[in-house]
Wavefront OBJ file of the C-alpha trace (Angstrom):
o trace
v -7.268 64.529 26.303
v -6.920 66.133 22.656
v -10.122 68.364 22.358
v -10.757 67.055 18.453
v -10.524 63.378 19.989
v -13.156 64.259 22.543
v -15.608 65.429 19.790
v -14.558 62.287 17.741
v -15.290 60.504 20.655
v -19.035 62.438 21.243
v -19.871 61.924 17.913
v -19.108 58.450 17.611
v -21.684 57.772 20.666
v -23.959 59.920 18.801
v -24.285 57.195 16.177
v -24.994 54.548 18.155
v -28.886 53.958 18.819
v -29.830 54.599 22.040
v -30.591 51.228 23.466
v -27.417 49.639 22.074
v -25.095 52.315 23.157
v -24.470 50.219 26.656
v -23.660 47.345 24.856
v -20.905 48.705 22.232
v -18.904 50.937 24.795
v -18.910 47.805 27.277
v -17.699 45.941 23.895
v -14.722 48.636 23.994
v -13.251 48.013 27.118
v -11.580 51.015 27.360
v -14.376 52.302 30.375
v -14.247 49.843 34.105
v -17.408 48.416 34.867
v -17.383 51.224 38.294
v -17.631 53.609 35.220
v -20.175 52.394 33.245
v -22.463 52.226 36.796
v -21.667 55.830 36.659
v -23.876 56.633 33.551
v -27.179 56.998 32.996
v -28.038 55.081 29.666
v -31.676 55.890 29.546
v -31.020 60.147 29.401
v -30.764 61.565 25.929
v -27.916 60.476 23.704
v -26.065 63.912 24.118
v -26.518 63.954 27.789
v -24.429 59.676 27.352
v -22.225 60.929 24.957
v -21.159 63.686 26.748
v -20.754 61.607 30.025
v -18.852 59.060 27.809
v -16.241 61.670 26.926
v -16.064 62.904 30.790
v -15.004 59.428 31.802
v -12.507 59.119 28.642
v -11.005 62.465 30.002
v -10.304 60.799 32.984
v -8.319 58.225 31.490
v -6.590 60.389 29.072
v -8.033 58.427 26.008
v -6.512 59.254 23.107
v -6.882 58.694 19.354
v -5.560 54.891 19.519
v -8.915 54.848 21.475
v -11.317 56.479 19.683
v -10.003 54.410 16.439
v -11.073 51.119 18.147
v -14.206 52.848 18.957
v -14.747 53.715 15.533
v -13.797 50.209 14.597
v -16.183 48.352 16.758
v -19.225 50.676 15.401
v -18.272 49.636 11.599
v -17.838 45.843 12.569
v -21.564 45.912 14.532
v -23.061 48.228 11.533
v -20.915 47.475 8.213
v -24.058 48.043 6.292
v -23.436 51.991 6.891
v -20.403 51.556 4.562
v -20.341 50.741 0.812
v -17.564 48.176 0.617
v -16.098 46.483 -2.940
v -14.381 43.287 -3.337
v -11.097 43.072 -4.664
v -8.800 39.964 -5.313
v -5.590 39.159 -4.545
v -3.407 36.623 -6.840
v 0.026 35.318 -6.514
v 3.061 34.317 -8.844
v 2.730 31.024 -8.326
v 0.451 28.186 -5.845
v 2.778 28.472 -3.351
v 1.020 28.375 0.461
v 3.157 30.641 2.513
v 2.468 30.934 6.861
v 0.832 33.992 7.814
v 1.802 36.030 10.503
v -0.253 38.292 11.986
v 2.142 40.654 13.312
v 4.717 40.630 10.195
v 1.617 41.737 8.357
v 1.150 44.832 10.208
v 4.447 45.978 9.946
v 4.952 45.275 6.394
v 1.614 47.330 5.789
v 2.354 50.052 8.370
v 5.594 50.342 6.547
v 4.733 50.129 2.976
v 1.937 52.923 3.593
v 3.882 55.097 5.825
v 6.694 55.273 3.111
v 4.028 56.825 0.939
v 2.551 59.179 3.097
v 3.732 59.777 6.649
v 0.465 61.472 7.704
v -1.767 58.536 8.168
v -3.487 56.860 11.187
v -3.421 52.784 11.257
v -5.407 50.953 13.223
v -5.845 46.724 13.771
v -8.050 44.499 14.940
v -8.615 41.012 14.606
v -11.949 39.168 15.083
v -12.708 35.544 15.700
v -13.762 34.390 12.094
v -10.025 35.079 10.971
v -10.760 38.488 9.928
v -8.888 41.375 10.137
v -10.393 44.822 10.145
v -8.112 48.030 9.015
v -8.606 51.950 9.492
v -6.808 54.472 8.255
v -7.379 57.594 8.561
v -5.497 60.229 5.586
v -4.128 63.133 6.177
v -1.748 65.103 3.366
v 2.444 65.840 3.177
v 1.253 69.045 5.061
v -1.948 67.894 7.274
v -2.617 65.600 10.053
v -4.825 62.826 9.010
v -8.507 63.410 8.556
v -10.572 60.788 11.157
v -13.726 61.684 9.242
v -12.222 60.737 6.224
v -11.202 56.848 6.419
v -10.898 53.888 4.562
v -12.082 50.202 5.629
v -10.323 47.142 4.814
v -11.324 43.675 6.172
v -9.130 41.276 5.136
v -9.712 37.061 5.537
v -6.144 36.224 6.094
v -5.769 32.591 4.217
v -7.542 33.927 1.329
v -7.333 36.186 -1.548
v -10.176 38.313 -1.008
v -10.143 41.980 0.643
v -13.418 43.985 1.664
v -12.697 47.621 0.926
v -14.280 50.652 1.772
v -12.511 53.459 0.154
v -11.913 57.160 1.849
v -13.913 60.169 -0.070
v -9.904 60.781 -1.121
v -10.200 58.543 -4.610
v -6.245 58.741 -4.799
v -5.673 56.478 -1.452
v -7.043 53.609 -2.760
v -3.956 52.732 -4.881
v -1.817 52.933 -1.959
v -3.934 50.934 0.274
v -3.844 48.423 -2.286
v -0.202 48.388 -2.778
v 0.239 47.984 1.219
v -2.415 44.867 0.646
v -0.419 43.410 -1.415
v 3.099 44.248 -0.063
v 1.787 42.693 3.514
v 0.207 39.550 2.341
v 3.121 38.523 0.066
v 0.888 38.560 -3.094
v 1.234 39.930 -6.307
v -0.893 42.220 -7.578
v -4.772 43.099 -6.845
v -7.838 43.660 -8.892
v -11.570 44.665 -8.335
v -14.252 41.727 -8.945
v -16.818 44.607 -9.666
v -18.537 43.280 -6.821
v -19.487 46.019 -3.904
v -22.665 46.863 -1.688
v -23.356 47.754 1.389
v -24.304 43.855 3.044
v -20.657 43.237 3.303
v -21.790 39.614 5.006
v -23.526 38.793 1.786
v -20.728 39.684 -0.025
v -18.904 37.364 2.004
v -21.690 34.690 1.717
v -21.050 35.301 -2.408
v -17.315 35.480 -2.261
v -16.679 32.679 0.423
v -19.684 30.328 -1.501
v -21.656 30.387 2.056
v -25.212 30.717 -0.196
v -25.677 27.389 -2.282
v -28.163 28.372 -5.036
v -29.880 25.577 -7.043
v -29.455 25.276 -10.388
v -32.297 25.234 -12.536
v -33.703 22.148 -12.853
v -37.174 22.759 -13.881
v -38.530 21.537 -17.704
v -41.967 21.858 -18.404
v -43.402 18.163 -18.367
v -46.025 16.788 -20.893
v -49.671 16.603 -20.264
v -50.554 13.064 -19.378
v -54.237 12.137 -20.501
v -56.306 10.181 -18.093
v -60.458 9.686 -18.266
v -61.438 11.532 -15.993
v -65.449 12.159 -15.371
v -66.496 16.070 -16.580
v -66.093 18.569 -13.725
v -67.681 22.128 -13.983
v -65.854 25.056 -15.335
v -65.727 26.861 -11.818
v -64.331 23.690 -10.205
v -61.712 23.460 -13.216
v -60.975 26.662 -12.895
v -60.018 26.538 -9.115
v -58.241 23.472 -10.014
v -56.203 24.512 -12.232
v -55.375 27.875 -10.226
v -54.143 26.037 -7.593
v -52.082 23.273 -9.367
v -50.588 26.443 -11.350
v -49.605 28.081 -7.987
v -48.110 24.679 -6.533
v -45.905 24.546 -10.115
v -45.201 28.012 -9.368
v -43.733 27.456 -6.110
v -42.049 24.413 -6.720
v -40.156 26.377 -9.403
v -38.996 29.322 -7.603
v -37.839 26.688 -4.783
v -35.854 25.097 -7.205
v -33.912 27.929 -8.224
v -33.223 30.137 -5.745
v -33.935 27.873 -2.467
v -35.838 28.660 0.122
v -33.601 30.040 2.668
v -32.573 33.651 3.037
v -30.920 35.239 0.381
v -27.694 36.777 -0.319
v -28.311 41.249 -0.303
v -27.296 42.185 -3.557
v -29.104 45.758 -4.442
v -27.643 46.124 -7.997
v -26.604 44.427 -11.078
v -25.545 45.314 -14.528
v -25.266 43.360 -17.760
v -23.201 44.423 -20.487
v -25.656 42.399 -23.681
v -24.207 41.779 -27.207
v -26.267 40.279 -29.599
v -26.676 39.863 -33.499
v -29.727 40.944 -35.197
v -31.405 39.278 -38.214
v -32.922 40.633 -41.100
v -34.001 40.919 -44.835
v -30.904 41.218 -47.040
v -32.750 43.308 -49.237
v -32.831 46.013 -45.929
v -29.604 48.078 -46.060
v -30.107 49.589 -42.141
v -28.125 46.271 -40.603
v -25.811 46.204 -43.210
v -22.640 45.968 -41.033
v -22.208 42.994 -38.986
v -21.042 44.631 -35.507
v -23.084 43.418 -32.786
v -25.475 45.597 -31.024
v -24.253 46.543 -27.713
v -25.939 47.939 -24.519
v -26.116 48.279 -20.570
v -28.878 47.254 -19.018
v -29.033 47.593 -15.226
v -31.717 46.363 -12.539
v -31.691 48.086 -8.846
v -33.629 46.843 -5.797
v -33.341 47.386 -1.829
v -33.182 43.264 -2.280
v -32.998 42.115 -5.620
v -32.584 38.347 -5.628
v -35.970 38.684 -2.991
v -38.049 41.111 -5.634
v -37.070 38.828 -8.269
v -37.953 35.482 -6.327
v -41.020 37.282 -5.674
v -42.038 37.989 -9.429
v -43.995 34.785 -10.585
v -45.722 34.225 -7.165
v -47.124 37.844 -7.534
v -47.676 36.971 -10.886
v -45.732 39.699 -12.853
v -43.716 37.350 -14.495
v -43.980 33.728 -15.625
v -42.290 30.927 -13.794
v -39.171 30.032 -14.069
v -37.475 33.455 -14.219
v -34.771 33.523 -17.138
v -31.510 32.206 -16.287
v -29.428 35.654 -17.176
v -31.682 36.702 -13.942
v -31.332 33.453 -11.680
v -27.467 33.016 -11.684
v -26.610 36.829 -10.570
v -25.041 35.305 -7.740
v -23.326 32.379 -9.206
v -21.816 34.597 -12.035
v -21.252 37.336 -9.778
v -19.338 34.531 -7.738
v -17.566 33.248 -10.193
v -16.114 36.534 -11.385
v -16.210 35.726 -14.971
v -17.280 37.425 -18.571
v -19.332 35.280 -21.092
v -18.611 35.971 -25.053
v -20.968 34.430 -27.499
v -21.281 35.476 -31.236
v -24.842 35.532 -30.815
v -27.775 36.241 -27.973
v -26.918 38.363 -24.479
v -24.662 37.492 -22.070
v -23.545 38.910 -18.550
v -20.637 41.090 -18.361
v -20.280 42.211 -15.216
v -22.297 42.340 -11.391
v -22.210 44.722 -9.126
v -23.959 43.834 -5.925
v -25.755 44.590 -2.909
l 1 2 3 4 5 6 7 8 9 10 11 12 13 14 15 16 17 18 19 20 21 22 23 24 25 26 27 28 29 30 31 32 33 34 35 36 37 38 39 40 41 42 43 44 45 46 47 48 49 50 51 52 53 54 55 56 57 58 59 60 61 62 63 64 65 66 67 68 69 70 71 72 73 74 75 76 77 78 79 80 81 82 83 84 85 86 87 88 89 90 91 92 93 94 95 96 97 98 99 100 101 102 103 104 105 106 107 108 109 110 111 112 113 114 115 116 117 118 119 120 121 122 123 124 125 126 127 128 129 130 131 132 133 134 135 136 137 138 139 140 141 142 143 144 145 146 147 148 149 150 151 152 153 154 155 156 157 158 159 160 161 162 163 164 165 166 167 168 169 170 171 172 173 174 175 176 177 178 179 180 181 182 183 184 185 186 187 188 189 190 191 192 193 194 195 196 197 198 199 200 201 202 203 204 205 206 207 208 209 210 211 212 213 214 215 216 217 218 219 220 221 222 223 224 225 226 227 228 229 230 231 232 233 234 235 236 237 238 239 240 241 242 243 244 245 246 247 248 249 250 251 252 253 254 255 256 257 258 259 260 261 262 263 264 265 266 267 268 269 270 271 272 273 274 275 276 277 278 279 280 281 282 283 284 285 286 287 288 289 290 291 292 293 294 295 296 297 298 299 300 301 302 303 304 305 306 307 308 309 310 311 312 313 314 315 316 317 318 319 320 321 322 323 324 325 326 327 328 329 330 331 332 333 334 335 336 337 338 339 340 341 342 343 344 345 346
């Protein structure tokens, strides 16, 4: 076996915590169960790794191998990866077969005519997936396996999951061998990317139904009621304002889990108004800005806001429909008041 796909090999094992490392390298397939009884799992993760690559040696493993190792750990951990969304459209509506296998050698061939030097890897998955690695190398270099790029494609759909190589000039080819394979058109970025890739599916694919706001503040209804003291009045109305509160925030974002998104950004344009007699605002251009809002979980931090009580209840829409705009993939223009331009998420 190749001594740099050994290391690859070690070093993939190294990744994997120690109490799942069993489970992914039985996931692989490559190893027979008489194998696996061979290695001690609860030693140190150098002491499995290096037994790992002992065993591969045996079976002359080579980098076809480690690939699909390397594959497996991104599909059980995608979240290690920043991936963006990109969209594929077509000339016209027509609905074409797919085949699996024409697709790989239409994308094998289209990026192998642009650089020879390149590692491709497949493999399919059960929810009609199919998860891509290549690895880069140069005209005058073998390709790089720490340097790859991701691509999970839903075959059926227009939508591709990428996760680009550090090499910024790959990404045009991978996207020309997209679209070359797949028998579409061209391809564009939504602005969409994050590390959750599944809630960037959940987004994409409409899996999370948000509510729509519903909520409008009703009018006090008088009734004769006998006086109560200011303490009890007080708690009273606490707790009323709490149930409103909660009723709200279920409204509009639900109360199941929400989708990861760990960024956004609004492009705003808005008009301002004032005295004629003032010369500052003399032109009419609208006032333009970027205003962005991070968060480990943002839709959770911000469905969290009026309960904690930093913020009244309901939230503003421009806050509330990240996920439907970001969805939707579309930019608002109004003459007057802000409007979202663009998400970027988890």
């Amino acid at each position: 076996m190749d001594e740099a796909v050994a290391e690859y090999i070690r070093r993939t094992v190294l990744k994997i915590p120690r109490d799942e490392i069993k489970a992914v390298v039985q996931k692989w397939g490559f190893l027979s169960e008489a194998q696996l009884q061979t290695i001690n799992f609860h030693q140190t993760k150098e002491s499995v790794s290096q037994k790992v690559v002992q065993l591969c040696e045996e079976n002359s493993a080579g980098i076809k191998q480690a690939a699909v190792l390397d594959i497996i750990y991104n599909h059980i951990y995608p979240d290690k990866r920043v991936w963006s969304v990109y969209q594929m459209n077509k000339a016209g509506e027509e609905i074409e077969f797919f085949d699996l296998t024409d697709f790989k050698e239409r994308f094998k061939r289209q990026l192998r005519s642009a650089l020879n030097n390149v590692t491709i890897n497949f493999r399919e998955y059960e929810d009609n997936a199919i998860w891509i690695r290549v690895a880069w190398g140069t005209p005058h270099t073998k390709p790089n396996q720490y340097k790859t790029s991701y691509v999970v494609y839903h075959s059926q759909t227009p939508y591709v999951f990428i996760s680009p190589s550090v090499f910024k000039s790959t990404l045009p080819l991978l996207c020309q061998a997209l679209v070359f394979a797949s028998n579409y058109y061209d391809i564009r970025g939504m602005e969409l990317r994050g590390r959750s890739l599944n809630s960037l599916k959940d987004i994409v694919f409409k899996k999370y139904s948000q509510n729509f706001q519903t909520y409008y503040p009703k009018p006090l209804q008088e009734r004769n009621v006998a006086p109560e003291s200011g303490m009890y009045r007080l708690i009273r109305e606490n707790r009323n304002e709490k149930e409103r509160i909660q009723r709200v925030n279920q409204e509009v974002f639900g109360d199941g889990p929400l989708p990861k998104i760990e960024f956004a950004q609004y492009k705003l344009e808005t008009m301002f108004k004032s005295d004629q007699t003032m010369d500052v605002l003399d032109k009419k251009e609208p006032f333009r800005c970027l205003v962005r809002f991070s968060s480990p979980h943002l839709l959770e931090s911000l469905r969290s806001l009026a309960p904690a009580g930093m913020a009244d209840a309901p939230l503003s829409p421009l806050l509330t429909c990240i996920p439907q705009k970001a969805r939707n993939y579309f930019k608002i223009r109004e003459k007057k008041g802000p409007h979202p331009g663009s998400f970027v998420s988890p």
